[in-house]
Backbone bond lengths (Angstrom), bond angles and torsions (degrees), N, CA, C in turn:
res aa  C-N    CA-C-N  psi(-1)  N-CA   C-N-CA  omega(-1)  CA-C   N-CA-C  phi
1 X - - - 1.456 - - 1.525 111.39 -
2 X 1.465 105.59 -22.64 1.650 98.50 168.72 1.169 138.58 -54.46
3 X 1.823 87.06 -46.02 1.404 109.82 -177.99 1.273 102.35 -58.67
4 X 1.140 138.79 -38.34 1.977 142.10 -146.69 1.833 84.34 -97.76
5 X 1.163 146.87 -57.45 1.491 124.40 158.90 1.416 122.45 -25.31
6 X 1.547 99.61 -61.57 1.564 97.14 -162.70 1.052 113.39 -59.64
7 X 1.489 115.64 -34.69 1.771 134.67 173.09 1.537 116.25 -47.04
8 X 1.836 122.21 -53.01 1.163 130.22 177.55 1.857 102.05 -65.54
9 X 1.602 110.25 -47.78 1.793 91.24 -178.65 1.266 109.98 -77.07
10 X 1.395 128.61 -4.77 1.366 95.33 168.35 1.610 119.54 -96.35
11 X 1.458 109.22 -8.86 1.655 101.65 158.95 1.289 121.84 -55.30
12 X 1.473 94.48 -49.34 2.369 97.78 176.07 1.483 95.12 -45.83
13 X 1.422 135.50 -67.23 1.381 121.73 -142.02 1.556 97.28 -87.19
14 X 0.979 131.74 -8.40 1.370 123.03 159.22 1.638 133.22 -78.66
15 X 1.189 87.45 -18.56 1.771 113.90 152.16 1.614 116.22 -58.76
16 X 1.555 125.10 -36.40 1.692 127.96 -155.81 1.415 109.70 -32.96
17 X 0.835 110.49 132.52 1.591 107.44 -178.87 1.127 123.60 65.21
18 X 1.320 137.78 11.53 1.033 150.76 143.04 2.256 122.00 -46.93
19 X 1.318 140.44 156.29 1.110 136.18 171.07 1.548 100.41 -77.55
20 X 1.499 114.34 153.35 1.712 110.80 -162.78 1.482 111.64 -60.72
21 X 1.408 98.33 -38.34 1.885 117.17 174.80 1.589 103.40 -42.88
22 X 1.310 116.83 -52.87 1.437 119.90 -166.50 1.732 116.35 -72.08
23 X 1.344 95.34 -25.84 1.728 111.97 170.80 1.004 106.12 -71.97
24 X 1.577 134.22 -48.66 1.217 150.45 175.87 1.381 107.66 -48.51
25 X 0.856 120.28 -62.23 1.700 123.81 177.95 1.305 109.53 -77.52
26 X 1.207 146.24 -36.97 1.482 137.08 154.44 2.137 108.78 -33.18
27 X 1.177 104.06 -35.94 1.886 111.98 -156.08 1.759 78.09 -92.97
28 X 1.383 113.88 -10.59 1.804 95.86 -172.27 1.696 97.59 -94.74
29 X 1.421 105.20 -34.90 1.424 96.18 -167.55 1.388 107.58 -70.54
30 X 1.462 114.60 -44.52 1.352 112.98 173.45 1.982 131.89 -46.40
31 X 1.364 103.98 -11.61 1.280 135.43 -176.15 1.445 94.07 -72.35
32 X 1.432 115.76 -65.65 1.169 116.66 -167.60 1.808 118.82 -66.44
33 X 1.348 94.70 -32.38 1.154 98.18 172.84 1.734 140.48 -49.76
34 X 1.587 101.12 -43.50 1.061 148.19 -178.76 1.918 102.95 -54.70
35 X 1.148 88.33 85.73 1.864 116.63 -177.34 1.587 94.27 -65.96
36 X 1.319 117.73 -52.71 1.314 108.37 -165.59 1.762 123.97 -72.64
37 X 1.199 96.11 4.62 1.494 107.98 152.16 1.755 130.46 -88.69
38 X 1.244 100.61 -5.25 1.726 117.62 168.86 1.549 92.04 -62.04
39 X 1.322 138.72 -41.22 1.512 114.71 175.63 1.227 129.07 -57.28
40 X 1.275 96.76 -21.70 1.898 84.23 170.63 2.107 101.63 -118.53
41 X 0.920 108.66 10.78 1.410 90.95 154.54 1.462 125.71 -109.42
42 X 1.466 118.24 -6.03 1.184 116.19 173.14 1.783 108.41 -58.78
43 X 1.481 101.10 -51.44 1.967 112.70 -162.16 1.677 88.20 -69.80
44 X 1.510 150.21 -52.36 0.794 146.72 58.62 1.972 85.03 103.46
45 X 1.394 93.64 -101.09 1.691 118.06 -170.83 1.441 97.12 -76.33
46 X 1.434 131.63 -52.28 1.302 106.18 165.30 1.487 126.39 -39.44
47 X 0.942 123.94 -63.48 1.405 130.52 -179.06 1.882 118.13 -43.48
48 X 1.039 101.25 -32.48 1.888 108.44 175.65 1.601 103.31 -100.08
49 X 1.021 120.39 -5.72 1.491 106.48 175.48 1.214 100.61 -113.74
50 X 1.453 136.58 1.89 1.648 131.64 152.46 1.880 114.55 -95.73
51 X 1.543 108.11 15.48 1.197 88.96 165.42 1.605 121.67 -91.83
52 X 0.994 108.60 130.61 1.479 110.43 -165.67 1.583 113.26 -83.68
53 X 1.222 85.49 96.58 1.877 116.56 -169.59 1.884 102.04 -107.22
54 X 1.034 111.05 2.10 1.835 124.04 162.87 2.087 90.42 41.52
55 X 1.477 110.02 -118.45 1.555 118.87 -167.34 1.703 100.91 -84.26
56 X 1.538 105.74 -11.90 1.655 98.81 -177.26 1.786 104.21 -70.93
57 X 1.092 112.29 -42.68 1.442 99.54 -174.88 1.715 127.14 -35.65
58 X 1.529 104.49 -31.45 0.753 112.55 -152.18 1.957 94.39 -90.58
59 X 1.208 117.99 -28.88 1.942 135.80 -178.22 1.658 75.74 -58.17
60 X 1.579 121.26 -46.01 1.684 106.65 -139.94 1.486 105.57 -100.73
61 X 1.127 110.27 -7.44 2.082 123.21 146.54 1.326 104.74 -46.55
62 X 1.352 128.56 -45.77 1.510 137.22 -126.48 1.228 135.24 21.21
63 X 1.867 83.86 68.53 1.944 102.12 172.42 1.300 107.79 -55.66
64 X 1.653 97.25 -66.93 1.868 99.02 -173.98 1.800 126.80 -22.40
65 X 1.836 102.31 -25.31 1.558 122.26 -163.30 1.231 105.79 -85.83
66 X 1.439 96.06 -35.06 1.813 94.64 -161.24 1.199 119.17 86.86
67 X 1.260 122.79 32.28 1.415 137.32 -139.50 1.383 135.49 140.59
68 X 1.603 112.57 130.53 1.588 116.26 -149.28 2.128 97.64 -56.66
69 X 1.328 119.22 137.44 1.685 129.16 172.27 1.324 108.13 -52.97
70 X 1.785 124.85 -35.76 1.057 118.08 -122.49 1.663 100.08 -98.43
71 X 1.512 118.64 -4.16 1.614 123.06 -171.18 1.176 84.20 -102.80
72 X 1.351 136.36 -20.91 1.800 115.77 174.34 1.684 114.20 -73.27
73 X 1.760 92.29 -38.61 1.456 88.03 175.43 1.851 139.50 -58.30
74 X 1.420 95.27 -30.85 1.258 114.24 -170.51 1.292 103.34 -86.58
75 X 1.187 137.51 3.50 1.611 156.40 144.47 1.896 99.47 -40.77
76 X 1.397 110.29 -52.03 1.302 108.29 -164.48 2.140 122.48 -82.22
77 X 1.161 76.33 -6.79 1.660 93.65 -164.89 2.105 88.53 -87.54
78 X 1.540 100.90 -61.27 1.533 114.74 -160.55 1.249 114.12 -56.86
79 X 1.600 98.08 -44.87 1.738 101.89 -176.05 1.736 117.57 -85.34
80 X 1.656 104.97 -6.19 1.789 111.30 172.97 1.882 79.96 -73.88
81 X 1.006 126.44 -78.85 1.480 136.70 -157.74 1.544 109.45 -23.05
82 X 1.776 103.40 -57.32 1.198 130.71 -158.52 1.659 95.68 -71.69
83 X 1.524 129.26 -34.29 1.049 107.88 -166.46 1.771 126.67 -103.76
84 X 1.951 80.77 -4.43 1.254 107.63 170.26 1.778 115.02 -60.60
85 X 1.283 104.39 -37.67 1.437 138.03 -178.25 2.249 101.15 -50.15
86 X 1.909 82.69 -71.94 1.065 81.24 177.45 1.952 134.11 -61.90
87 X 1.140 121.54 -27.87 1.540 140.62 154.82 1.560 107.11 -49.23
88 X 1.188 127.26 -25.85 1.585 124.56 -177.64 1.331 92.79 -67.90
89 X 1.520 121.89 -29.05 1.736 104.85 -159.48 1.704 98.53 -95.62
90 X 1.215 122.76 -21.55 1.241 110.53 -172.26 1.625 104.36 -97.50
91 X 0.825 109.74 151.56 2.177 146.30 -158.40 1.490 84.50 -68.35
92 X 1.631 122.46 127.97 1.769 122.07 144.61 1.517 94.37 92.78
93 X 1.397 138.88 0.14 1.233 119.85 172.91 1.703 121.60 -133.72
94 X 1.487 88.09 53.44 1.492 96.99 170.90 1.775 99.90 -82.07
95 X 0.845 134.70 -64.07 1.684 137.34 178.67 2.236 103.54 -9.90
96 X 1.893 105.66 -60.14 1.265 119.39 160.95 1.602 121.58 -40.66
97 X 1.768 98.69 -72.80 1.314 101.93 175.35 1.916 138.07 -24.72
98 X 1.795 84.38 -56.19 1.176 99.73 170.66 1.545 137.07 -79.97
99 X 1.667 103.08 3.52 1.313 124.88 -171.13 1.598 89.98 -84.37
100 X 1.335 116.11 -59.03 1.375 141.13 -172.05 1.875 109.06 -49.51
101 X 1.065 103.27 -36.61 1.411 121.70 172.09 1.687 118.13 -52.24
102 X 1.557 94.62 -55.35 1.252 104.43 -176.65 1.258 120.04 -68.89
103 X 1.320 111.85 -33.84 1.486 132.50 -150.63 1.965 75.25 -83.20
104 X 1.197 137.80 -45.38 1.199 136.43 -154.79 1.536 93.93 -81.64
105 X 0.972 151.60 -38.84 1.529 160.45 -156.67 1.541 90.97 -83.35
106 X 1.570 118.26 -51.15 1.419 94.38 -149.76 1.687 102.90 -104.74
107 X 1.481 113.32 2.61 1.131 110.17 167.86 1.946 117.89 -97.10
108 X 1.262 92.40 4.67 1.860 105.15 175.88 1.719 91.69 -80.27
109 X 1.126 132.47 -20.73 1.483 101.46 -177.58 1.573 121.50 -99.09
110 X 1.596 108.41 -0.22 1.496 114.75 165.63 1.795 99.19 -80.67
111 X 1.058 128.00 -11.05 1.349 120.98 -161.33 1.481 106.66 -106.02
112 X 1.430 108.41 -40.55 1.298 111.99 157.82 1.838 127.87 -69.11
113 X 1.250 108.59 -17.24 1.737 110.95 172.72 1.829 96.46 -68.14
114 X 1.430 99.67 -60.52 1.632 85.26 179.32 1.314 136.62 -77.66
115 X 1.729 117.25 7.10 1.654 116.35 153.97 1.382 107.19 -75.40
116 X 1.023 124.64 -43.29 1.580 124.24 -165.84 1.690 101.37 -73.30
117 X 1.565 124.71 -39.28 1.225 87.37 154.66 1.311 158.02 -117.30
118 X 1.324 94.49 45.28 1.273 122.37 178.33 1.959 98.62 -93.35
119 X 0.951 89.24 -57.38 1.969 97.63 177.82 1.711 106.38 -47.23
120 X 1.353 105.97 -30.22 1.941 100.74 -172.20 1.314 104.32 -67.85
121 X 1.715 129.54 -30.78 1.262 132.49 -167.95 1.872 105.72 -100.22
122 X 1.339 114.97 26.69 1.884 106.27 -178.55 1.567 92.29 -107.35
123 X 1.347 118.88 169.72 1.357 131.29 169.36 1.636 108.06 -62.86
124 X 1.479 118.68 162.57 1.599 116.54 159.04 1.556 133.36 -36.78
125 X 1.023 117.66 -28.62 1.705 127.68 -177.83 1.656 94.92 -67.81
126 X 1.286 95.97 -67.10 1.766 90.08 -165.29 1.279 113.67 -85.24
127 X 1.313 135.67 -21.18 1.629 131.68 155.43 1.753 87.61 -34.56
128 X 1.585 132.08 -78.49 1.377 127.92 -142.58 1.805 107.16 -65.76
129 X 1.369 106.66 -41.41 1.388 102.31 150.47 1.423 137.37 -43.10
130 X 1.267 113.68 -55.82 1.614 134.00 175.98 1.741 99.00 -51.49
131 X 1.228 123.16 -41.24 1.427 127.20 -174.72 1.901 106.63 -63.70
132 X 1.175 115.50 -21.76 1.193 111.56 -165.92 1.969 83.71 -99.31
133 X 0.881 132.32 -87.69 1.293 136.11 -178.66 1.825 118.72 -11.87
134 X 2.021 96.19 -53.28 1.523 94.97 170.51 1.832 111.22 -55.06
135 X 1.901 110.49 -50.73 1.499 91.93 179.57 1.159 117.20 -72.57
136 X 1.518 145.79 18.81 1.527 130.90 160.50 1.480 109.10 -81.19
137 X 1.574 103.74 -26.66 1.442 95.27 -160.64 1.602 95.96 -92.69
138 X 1.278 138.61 -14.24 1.540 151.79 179.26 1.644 94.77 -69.40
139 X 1.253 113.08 -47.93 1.413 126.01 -178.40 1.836 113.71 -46.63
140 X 1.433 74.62 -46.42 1.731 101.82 -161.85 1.878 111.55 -68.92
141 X 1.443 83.88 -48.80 1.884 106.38 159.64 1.720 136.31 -35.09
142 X 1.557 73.71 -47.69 1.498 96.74 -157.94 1.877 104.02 -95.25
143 X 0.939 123.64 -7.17 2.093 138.34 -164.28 1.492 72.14 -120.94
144 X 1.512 162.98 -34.62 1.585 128.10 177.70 1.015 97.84 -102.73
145 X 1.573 110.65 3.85 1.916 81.80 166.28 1.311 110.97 -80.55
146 X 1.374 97.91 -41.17 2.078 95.72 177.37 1.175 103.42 -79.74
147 X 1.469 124.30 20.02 1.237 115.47 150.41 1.432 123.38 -68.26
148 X 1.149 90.85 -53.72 1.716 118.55 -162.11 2.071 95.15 -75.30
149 X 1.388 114.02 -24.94 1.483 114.15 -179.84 1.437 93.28 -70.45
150 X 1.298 118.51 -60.35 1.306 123.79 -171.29 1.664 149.05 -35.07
151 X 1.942 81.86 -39.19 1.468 124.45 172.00 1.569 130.58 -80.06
152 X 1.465 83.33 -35.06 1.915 112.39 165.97 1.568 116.92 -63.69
153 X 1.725 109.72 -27.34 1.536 121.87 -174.41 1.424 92.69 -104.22
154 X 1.142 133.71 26.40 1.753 112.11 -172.35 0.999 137.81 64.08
155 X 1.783 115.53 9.71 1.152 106.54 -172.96 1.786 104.44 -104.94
156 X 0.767 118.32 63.81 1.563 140.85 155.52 1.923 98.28 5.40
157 X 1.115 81.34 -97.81 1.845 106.75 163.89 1.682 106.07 11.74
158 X 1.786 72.51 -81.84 1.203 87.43 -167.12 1.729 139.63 -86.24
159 X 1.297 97.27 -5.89 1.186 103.92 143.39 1.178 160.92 -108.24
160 X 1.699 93.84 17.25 1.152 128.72 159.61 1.921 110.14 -52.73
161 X 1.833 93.44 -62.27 1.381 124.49 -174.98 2.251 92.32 -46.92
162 X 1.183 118.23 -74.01 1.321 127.10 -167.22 1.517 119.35 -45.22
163 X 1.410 103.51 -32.63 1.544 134.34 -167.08 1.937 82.55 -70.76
164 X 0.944 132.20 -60.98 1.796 153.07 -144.97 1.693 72.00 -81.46
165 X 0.876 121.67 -83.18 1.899 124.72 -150.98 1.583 93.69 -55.96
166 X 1.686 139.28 -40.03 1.168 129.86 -137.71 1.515 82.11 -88.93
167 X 1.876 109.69 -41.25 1.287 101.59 179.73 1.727 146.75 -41.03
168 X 1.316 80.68 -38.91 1.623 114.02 177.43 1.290 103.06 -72.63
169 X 1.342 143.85 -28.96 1.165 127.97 -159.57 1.467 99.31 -101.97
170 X 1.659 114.71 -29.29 1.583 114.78 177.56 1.599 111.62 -97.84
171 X 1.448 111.99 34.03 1.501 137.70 156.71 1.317 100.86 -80.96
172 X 1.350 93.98 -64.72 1.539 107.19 -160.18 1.402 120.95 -83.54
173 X 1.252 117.54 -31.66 1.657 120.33 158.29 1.870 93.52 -59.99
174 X 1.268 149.98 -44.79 1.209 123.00 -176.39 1.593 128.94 -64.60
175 X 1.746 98.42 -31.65 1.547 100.15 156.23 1.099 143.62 -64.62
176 X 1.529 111.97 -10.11 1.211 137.02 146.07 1.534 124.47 -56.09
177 X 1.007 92.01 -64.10 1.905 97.96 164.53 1.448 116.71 -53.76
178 X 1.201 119.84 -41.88 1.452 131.41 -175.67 1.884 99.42 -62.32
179 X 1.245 128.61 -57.84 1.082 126.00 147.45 1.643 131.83 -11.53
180 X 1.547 110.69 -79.87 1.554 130.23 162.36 1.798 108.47 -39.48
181 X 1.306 93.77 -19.70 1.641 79.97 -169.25 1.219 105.92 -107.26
182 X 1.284 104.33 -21.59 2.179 113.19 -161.95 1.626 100.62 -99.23
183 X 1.539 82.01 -58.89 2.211 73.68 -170.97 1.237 102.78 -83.83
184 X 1.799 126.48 -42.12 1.320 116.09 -175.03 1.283 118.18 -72.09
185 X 1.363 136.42 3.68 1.562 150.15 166.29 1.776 80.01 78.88
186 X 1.001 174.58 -70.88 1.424 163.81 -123.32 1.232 136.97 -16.68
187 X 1.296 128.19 90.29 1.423 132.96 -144.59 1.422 130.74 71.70
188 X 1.709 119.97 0.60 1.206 123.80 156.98 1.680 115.45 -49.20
189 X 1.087 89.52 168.33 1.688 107.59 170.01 1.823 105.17 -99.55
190 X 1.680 98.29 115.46 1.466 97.26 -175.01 1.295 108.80 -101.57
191 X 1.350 136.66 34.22 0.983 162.88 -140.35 1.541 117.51 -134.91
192 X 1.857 94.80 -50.47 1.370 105.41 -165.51 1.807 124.53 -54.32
193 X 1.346 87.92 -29.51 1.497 101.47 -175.96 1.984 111.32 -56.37
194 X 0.984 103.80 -51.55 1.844 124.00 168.69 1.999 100.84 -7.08
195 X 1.040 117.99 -77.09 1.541 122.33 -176.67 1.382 109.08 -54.17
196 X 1.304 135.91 -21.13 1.403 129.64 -174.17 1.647 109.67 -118.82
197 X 1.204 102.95 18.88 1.812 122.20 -177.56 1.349 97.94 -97.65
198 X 1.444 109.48 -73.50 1.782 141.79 -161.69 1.809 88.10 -63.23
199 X 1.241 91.57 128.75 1.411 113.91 159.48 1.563 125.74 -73.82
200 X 1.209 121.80 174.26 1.532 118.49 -172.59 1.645 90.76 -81.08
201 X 1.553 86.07 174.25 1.825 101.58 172.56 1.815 115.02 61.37
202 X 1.595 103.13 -172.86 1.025 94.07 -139.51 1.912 92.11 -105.36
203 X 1.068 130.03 147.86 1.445 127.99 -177.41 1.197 103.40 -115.62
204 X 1.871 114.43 144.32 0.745 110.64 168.70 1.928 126.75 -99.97
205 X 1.319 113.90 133.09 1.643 117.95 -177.88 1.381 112.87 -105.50
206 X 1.282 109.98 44.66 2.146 107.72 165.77 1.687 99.15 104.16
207 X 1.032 72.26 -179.16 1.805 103.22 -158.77 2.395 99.72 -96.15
208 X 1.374 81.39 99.06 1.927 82.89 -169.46 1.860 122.13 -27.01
209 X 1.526 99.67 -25.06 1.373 107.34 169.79 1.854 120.63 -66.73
210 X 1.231 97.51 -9.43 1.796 104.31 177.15 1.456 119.78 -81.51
211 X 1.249 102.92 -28.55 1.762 122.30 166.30 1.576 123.02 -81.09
212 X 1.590 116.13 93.88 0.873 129.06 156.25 1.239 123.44 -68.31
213 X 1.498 125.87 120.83 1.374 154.10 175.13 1.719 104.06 -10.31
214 X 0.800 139.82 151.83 1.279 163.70 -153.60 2.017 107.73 -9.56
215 X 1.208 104.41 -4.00 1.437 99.97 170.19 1.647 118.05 -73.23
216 X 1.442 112.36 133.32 1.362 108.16 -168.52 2.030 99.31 -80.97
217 X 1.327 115.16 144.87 1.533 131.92 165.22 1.242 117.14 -115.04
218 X 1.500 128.29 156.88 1.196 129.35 152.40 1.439 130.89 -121.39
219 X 1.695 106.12 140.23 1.394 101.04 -161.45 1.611 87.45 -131.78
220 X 1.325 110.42 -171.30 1.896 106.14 -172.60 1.664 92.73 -136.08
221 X 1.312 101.01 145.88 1.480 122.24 171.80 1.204 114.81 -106.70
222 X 1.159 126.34 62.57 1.882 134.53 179.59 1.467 79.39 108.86
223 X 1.454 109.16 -118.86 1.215 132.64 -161.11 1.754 107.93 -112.05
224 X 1.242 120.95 13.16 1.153 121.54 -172.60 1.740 106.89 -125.74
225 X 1.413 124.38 106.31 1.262 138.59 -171.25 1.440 106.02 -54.11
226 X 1.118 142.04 144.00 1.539 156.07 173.93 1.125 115.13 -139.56
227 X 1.923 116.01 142.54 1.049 122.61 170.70 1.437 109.57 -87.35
228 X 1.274 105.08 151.54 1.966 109.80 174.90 1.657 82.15 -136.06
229 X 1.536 98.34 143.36 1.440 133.70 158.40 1.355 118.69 -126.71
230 X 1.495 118.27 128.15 1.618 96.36 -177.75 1.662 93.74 -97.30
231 X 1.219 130.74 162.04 1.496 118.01 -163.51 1.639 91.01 -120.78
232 X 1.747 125.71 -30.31 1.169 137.19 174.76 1.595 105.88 -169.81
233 X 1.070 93.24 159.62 1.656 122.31 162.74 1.894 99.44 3.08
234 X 1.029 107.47 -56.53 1.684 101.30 -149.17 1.743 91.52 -126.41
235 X 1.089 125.98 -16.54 1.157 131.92 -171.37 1.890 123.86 -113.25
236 X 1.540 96.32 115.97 1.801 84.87 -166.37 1.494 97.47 -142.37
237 X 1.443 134.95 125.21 1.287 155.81 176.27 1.950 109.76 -88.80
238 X 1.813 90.14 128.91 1.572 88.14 -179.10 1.577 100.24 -146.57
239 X 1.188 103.21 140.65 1.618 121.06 -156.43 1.235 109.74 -131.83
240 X 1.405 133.76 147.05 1.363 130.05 179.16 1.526 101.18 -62.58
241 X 1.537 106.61 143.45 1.874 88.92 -166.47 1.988 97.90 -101.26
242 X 1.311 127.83 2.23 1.469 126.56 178.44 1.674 91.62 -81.30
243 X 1.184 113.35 126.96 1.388 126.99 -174.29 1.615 102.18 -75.50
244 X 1.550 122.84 119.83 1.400 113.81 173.32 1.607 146.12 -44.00
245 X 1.510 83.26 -23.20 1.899 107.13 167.28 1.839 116.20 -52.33
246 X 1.446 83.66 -84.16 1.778 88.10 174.28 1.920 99.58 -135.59
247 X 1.166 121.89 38.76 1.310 119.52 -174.04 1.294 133.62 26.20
248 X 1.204 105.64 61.66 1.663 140.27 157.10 1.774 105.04 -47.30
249 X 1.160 107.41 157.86 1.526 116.36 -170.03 1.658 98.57 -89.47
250 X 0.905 122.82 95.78 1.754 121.99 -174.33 2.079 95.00 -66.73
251 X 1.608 107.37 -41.87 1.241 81.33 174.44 1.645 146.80 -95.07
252 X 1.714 84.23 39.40 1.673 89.62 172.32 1.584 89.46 -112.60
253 X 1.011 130.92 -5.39 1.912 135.22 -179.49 1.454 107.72 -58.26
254 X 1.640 115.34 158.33 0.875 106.24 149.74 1.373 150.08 -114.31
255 X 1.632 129.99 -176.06 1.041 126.21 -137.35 1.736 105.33 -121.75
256 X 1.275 114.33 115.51 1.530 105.40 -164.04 2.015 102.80 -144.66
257 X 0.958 117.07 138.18 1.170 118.39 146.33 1.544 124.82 53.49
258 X 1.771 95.75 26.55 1.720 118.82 -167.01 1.389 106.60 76.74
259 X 1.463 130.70 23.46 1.775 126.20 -178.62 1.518 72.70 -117.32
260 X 1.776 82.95 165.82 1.717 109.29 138.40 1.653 102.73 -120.43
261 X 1.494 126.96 153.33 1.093 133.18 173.75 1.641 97.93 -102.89
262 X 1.159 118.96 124.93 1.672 142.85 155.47 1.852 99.82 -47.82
263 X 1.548 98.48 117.93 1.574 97.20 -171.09 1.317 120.38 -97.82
264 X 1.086 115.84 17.52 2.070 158.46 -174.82 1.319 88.20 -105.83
265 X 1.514 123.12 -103.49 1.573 104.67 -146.18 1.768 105.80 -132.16
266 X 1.325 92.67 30.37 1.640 108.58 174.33 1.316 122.77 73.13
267 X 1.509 111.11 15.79 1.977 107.32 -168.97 1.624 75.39 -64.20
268 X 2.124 97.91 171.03 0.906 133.60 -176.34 0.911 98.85 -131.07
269 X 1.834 124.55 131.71 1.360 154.57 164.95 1.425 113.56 -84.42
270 X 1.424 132.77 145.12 1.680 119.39 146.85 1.337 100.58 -113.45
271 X 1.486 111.34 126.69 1.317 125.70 -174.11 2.021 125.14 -53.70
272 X 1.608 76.42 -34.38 1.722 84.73 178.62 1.693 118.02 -63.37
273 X 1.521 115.77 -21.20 1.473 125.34 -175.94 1.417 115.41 -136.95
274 X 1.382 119.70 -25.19 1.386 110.72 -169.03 1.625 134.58 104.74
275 X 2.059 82.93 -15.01 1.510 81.31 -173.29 1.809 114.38 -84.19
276 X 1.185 87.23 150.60 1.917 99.77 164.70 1.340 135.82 -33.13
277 X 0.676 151.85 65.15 1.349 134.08 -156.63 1.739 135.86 -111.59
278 X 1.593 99.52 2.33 1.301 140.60 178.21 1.345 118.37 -167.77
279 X 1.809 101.86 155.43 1.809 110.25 -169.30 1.147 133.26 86.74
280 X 0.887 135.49 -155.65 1.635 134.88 -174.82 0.712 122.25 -102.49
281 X 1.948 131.81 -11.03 1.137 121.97 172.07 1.155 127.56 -106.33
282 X 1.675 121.71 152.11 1.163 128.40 -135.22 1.669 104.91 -109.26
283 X 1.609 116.68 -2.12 1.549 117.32 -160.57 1.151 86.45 -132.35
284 X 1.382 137.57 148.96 1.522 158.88 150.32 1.601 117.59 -46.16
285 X 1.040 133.01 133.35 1.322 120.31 151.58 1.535 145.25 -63.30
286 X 1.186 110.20 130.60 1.644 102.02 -171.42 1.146 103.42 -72.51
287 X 1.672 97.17 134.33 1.531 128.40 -150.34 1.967 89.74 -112.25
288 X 1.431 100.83 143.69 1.688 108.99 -171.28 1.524 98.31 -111.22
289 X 1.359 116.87 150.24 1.625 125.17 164.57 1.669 98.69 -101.71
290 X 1.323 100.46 128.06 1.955 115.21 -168.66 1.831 87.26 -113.69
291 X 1.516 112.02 167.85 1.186 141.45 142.74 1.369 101.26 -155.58
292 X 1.666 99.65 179.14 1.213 127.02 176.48 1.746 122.81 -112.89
293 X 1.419 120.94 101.74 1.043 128.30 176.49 1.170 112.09 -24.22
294 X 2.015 124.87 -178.38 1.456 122.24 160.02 1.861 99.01 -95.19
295 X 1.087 120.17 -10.43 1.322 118.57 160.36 1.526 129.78 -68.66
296 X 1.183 104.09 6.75 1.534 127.89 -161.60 2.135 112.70 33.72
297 X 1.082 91.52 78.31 1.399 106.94 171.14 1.066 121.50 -131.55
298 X 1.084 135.45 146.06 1.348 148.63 -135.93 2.024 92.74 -109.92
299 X 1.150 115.46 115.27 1.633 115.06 -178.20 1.724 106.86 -136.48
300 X 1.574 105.39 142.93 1.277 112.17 166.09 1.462 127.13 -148.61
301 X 1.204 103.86 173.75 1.478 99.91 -171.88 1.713 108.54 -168.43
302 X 1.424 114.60 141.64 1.456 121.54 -166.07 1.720 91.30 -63.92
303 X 1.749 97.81 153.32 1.468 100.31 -176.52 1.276 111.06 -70.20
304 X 1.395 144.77 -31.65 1.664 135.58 176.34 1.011 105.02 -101.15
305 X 1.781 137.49 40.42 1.683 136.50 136.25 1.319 123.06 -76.25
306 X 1.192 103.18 148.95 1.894 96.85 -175.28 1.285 101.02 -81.14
């Protein structure tokens, strides 16, 4: 833990003269950096990936969305807080205020089930990041609850005062998040980029005799790696092979039952389209249209390329 101090002051002073924002983000990157916080996120990620959440895990990804649940959720916690905030200043509506309070406390722990498990499935960088963000927003939780105790006893005042500090802290745990999401890409689609990579027309990826039957290969489309499966004789499926989650090598995954399994954090592919259909990730893979030359070569090309 020394080391992870000495690490954060020497980002500040390597910041000097820097704008505060830029110091600020120097103390974030260094966050991530900071290995010696893998001790408590390793025990950490065990613990959320043995809760036995069966088909829910997958609602609290927000597959069904197409997109991570957990920035819609935290919509409900910030803006009860935020407006609770605002009602402190106007006359006769503490009764509201404190309604708003509650409503923010008890909807932070549906919002927090689905950061945490969304955070069990990211690489080390942003788990150690994610650790600072979960305690702003725990921070943030925990000052309206003795808000809301406070307010319940009459003490107005003072939970006026708690309401202001809890605010500030679930400011700043969101700029934290804003981080996880912007620079650390976190719950993006790593995928998306694929259609504006690939050139028009049709490319060729090898000679159809190089594709052995259901073993997955990788071949590249310009500059963009693809999986090929031949599934039979005449029939062969090819998929962007960087997994949309956190772009896992789909073609070291395995190959089952028309899926590929993501060999990172287990999303599930169906080879015939691309779509998701298990795991953590929330976007499909871009799916290729193949034929077979009269040279017998194996060619593909995204379905709306010329």
């Amino acid at each position: 833990m020394g080391t992870f101090i000495a690490r954060m002051s020497a980002a500040t002073r390597s910041g000097h003269g820097d704008a505060p924002g830029a110091r600020a983000l120097r103390t974030l990157d260094a966050v991530g950096g900071a290995a010696e916080l893998d001790t408590v996120t390793a025990p950490l990620k065990r613990v959320v990936q043995a809760l036995p959440l069966g088909r829910l895990r997958g609602v609290l990804h927000g597959r069904p969305l197409g997109h991570p649940l957990h920035p819609a959720l935290v919509q409900l916690p910030v803006g009860a807080w935020m407006s609770s905030t605002v009602l402190d200043f106007v006359p006769g509506s503490e009764r509201a205020a404190r309604l708003l309070v509650a409503v923010g406390v008890i909807t932070a722990a549906p919002a927090a089930l689905t950061g945490w498990v969304d955070w069990a499935e990211q690489p080390n960088q942003q788990m150690r990041t994610g650790l600072l963000h979960a305690g702003a927003m725990a921070a943030a939780a925990c000052l309206f609850g003795a808000s809301w105790a406070a307010r319940s006893r009459g003490r107005h005042r003072m939970g006026r005062a708690l309401g202001l500090v809890g605010l500030t802290a679930a400011g700043s745990g969101a700029a934290v998040g804003g981080h996880l999401a912007y620079r650390q890409a976190t719950g993006a689609n790593k995928a998306e980029p694929v259609p504006h990579l690939v050139e028009p027309g049709w490319h060729t990826l090898g000679r159809t005799e190089e594709f052995a039957e259901g073993r997955p290969a990788r071949r590249a489309v310009g500059e963009v790696p693809v999986l090929v499966v031949r599934e039979s004789a005449d029939v062969f499926h090819v998929l962007a092979d960087r997994c949309s989650h956190a772009s896992g090598p789909l073609s070291e995954g395995h190959v089952a039952d028309g899926c590929v399994t993501c060999p990172w954090h287990g999303s599930v592919f169906r080879l015939s389209d691309g779509w998701n259909v298990a795991g953590p990730a929330t976007a499909p893979q871009p799916c290729f249209a193949t034929r077979t030359d009269r040279e017998g070569n194996l060619q593909a090309r995204l379905p709306d390329a010329g």
